[in-house]
C-alpha positions in Angstrom: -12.0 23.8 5.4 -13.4 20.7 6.8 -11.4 18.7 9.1 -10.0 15.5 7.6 -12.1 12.1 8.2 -10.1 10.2 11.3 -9.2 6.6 10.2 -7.7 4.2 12.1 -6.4 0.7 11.3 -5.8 -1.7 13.7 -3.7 -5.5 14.3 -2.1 -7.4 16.4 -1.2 -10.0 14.2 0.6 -8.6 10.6 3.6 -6.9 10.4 3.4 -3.0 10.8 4.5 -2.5 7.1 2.3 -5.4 5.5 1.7 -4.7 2.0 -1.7 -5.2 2.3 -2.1 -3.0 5.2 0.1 0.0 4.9 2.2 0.1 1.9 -1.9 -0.3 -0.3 -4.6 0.7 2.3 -3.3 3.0 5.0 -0.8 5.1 2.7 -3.8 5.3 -0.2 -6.3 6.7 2.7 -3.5 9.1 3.9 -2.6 10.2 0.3 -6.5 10.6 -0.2 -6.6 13.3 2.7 -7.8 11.3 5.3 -6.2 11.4 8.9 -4.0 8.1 9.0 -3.0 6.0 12.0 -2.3 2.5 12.3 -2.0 0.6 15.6 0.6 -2.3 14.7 3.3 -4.0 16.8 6.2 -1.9 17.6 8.6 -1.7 14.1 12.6 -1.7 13.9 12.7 0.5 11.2 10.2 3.4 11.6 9.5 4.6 8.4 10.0 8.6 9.4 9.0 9.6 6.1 5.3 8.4 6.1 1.8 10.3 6.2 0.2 7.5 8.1 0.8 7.7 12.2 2.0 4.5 13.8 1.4 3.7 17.1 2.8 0.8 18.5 1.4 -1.5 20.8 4.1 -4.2 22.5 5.1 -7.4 20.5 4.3 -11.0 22.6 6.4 -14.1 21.8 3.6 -15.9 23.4 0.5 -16.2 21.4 -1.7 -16.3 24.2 -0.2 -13.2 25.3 -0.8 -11.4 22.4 -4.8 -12.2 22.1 -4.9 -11.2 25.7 -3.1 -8.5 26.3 -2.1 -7.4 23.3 -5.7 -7.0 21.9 -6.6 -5.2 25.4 -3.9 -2.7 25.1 -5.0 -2.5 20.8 -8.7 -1.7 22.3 -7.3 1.0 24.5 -5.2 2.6 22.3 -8.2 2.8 19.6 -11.0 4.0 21.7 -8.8 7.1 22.6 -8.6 8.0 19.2 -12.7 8.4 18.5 -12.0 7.9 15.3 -14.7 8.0 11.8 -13.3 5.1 10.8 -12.2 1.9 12.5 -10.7 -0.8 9.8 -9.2 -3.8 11.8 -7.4 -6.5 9.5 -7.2 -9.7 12.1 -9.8 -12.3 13.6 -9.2 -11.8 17.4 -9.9 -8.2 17.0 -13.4 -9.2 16.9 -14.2 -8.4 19.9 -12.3 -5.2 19.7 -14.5 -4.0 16.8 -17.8 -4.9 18.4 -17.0 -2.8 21.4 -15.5 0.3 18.7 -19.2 0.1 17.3 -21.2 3.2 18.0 -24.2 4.8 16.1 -21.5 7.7 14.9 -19.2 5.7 13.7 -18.0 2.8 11.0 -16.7 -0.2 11.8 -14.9 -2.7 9.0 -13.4 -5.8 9.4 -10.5 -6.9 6.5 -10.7 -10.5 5.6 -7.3 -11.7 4.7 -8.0 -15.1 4.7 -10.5 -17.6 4.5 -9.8 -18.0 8.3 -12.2 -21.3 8.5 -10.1 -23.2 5.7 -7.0 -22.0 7.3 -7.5 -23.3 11.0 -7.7 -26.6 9.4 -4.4 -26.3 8.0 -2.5 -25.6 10.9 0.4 -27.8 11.2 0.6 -27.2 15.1 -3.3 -28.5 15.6 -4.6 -32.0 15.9 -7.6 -32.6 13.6 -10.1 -32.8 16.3 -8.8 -28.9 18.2 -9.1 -27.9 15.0 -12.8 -28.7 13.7 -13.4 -27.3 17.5 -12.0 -23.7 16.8 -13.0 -23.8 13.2 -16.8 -24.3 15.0 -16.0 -22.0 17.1 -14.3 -19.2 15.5 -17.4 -19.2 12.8 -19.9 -18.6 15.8 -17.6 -15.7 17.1 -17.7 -14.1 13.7 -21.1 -14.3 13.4 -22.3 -12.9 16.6 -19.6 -10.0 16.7 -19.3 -9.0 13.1 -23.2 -8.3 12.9 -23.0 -4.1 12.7 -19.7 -4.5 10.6 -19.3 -3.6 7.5 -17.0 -6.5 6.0 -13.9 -5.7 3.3 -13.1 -8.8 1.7 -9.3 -9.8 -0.3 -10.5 -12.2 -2.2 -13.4 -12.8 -5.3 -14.1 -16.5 -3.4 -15.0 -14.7 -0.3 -18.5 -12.8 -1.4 -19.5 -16.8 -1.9 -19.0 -16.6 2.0 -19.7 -13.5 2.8 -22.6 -12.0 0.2 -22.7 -8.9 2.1 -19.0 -8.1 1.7 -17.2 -5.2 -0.5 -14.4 -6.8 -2.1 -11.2 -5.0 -2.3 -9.0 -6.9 -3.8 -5.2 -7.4 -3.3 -4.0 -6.7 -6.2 -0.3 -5.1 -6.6 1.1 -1.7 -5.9 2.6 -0.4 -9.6 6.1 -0.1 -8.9 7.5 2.2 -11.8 11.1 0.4 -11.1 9.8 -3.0 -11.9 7.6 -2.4 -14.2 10.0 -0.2 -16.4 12.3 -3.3 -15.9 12.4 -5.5 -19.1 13.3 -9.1 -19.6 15.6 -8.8 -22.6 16.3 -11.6 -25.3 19.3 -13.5 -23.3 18.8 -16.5 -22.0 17.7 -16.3 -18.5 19.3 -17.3 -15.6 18.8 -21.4 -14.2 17.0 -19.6 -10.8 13.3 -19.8 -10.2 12.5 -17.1 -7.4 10.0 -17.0 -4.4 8.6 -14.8 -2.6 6.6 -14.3 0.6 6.4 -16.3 3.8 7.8 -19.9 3.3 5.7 -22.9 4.9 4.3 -26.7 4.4 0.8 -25.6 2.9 2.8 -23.1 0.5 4.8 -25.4 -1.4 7.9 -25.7 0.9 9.2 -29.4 0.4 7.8 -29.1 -3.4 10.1 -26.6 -4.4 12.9 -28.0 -2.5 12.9 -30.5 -4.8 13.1 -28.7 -7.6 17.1 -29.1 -7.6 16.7 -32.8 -7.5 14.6 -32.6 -10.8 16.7 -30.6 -12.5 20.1 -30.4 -11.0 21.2 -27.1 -12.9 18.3 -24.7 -11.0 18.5 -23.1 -8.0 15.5 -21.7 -6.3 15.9 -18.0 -4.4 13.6 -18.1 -1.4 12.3 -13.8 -0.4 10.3 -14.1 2.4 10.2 -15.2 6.8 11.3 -18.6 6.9 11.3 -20.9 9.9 14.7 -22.5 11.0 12.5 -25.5 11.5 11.1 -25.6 7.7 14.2 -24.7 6.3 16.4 -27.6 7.8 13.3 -29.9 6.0 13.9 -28.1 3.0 17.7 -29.1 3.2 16.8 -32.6 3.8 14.7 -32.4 0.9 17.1 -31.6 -1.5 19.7 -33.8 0.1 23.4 -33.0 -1.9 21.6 -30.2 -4.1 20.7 -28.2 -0.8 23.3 -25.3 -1.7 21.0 -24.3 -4.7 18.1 -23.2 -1.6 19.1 -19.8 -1.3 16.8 -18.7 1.4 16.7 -14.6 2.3 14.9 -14.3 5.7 15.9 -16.7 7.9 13.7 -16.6 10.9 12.8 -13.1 9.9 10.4 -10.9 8.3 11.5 -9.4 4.3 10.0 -5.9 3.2 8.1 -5.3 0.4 11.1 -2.7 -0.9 14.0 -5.9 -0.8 10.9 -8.5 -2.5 11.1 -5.5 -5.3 14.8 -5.3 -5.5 14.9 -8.8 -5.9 12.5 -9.3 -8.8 14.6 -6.8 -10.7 18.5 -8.5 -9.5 18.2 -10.6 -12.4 16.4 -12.3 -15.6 15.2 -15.0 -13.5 13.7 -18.3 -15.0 9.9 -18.0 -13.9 8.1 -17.3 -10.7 7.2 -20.1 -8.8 4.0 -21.5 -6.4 3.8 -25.6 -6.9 1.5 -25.2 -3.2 -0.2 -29.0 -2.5 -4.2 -29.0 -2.6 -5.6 -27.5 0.2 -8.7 -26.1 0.6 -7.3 -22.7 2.1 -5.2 -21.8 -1.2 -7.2 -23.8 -4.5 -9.5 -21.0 -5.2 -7.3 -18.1 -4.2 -5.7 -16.1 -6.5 -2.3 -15.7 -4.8 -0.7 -12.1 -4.3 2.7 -13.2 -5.7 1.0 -13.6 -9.1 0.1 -10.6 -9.9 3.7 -9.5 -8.3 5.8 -12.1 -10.3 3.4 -10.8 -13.5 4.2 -6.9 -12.6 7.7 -8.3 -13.3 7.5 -9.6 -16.3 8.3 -13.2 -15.2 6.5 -16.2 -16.2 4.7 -18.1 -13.4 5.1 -22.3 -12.9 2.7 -23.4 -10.5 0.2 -25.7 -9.6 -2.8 -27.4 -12.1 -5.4 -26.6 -9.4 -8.8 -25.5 -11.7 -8.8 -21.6 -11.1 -5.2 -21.6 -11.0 -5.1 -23.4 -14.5 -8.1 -20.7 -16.1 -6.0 -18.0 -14.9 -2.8 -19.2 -16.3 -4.9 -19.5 -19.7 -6.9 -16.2 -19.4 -3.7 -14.5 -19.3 -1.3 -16.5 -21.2 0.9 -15.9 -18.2 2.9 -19.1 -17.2 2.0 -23.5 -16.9 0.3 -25.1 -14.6 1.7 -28.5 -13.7 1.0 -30.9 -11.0 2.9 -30.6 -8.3 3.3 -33.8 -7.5 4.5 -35.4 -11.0 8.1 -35.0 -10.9 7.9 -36.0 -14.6 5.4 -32.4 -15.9 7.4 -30.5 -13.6 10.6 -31.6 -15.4 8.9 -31.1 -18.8 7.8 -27.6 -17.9 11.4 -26.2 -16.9 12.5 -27.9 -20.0 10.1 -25.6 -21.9 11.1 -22.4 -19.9 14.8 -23.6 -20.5 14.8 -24.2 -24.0 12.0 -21.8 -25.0 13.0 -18.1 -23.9 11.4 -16.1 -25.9 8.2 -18.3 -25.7 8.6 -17.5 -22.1 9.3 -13.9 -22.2 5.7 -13.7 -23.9 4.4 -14.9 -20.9 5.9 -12.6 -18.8 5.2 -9.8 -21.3 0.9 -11.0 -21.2 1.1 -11.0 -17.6 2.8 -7.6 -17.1 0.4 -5.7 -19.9 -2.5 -7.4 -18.0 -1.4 -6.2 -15.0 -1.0 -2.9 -15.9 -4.7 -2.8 -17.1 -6.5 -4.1 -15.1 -5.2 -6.2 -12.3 -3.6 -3.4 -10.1 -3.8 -1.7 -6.5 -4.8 1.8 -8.5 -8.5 0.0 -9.7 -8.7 -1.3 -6.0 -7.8 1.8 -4.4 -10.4 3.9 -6.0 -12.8 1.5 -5.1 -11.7 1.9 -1.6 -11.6 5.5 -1.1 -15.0 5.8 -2.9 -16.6 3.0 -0.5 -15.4 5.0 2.4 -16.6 8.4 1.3 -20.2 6.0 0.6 -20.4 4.9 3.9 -19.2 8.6 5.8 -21.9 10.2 3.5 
């Protein structure tokens, strides 16, 4: 009996239980036979009963701290391990892959994000630092990713990257939720969100949406700032106590997201994100999650956003800035339930056929064995 293929994934950057990362690649690799470890930032809740190793390298507050010396000690920790396979998920591991690269061995870089579009987003830049390390980061890539094979998140991305194998990002089938049925009641006047909760992802928009319809509340699921969420309150001025935000200043699992979708018949799924560049032609994760749940999506009228809505007779698109279509589309939800539940029923069955982490996954663990042959 051969001994299992060594794989080992690598960041300094996501949280050691991303969804992406371990709950859909590591833990498919592992159950695949492969010989699992993931070097991640140290986790509070060590998940004992996992097939994939975790070794931990030390969290840094300080962002410098963790591109120097957290990358170093990632490097170190990686090159011990000789490993087949070396599958590193962030942007400063660049260098870190470059140096991994040896005739016996594959290297793959994850692209989350289309990192370029992103830098120019950052709140915390001015425009000018910004164009500098967009320039800059883009010359990086370039030189270092060169013997890399490149796994890519996103359909948009092989328009950037030709060369890439796109694995896409699609959800994990969680029996639980997708067992879970909307039934004929009315649904509750609570639109839900989930994942991280920032500016360029809607944050002031759906703080609002108490102040366009006073009877919904919006749950928030996902790491929000203390900062962002004292805007949020400003926002929706007397309506504030319908922002229910779970994880204040701290990072939610993927297991409470799920036990959330399922707590109760919630109104729709929501992502009314402003234009930006970074997030018009992606086709969000929380989709395909608030889909898996049966719910139906209101989001935002950008052009593939809008097709996809219509492809799958899943949810409106609105934009995000006319008070007026966003009032006129919860009116429809409202008044329309079963209407509604349609649209959480198309999204759910197209889920369940073809937009899922079980497609991806064999598409994974068939490009490795490709590339090991």
């Amino acid at each position: 009996m051969s001994t299992p293929k060594r794989v080992v994934h690598l960041t300094t950057v996501h949280h050691p239980y991303d969804p992406r990362i371990f709950h859909k690649e590591c833990k498919s690799l592992a159950n695949a036979g492969f010989d699992v470890t993931l070097i991640a930032q140290e986790a509070d809740e060590p998940k004992n009963n996992s097939n994939v190793n975790h070794v931990p390298v030390k969290k840094y507050n300080s962002r410098l701290k963790r591109m120097t010396l957290g990358v170093w000690d990632a490097y170190q920790k990686a090159k011990k391990l000789q490993a087949d396979v070396y599958h590193f998920h962030d942007p400063e591991l660049l260098p870190v892959g470059w140096l991994l690269k040896k005739k016996n061995n594959i290297v793959i870089y994850d692209i989350h994000e289309d990192y370029i579009t992103s830098i120019l987003q950052k709140d915390y830049l001015s425009k000018p630092v910004k164009k500098i390390i967009a320039k800059t980061y883009k010359l990086i890539e370039g030189i270092f990713s060169r013997r890399l094979e490149l796994c890519l998140a996103e359909k948009y991305y092989k328009d950037i990257y030709p060369s890439g194998k796109c694995i896409l990002n699609y959800p994990t089938i969680n029996e639980n939720i997708i067992q879970h049925r909307r039934d004929h009641s009315t649904p509750v006047n609570e639109f839900i969100y989930t994942g991280n909760v920032t500016h360029v992802r809607g944050a002031l928009i759906h703080a609002k949406l108490p102040l366009i319809d006073e009877t919904v509340s919006v749950q928030f699921v996902g790491k929000c700032s203390s900062a962002i969420a004292n805007e949020m309150y400003e926002v929706a001025k007397d309506k504030k106590d319908n922002l229910l935000i779970e994880g204040l200043d701290q990072f939610v699992q993927k297991e409470r997201i799920e036990e959330q979708y399922v707590s109760k018949n919630w109104l729709a799924g929501i992502a009314l994100f402003p234009p930006t560049e970074h997030y018009m032609k992606k086709e969000l994760t929380k989709f395909f999650e608030y889909m898996s749940a049966g719910l139906p999506i209101l989001c935002s009228d950008f052009p593939v956003w809008k097709a996809f809505m219509e492809k799958y007779q899943c949810g409106i698109a609105v934009n995000p800035y006319d008070n007026d279509e966003i009032k006129e589309a919860i009116d429809y939800l409202k008044t329309h339930p079963e209407e509604a539940r349609k649209m959480g029923e198309n999204g759910k069955k197209a889920v369940l056929e073809h937009l899922n982490w079980n497609v991806e996954e064999r598409k994974l663990i068939n490009w490795y064995n490709e590339l090991l042959d």
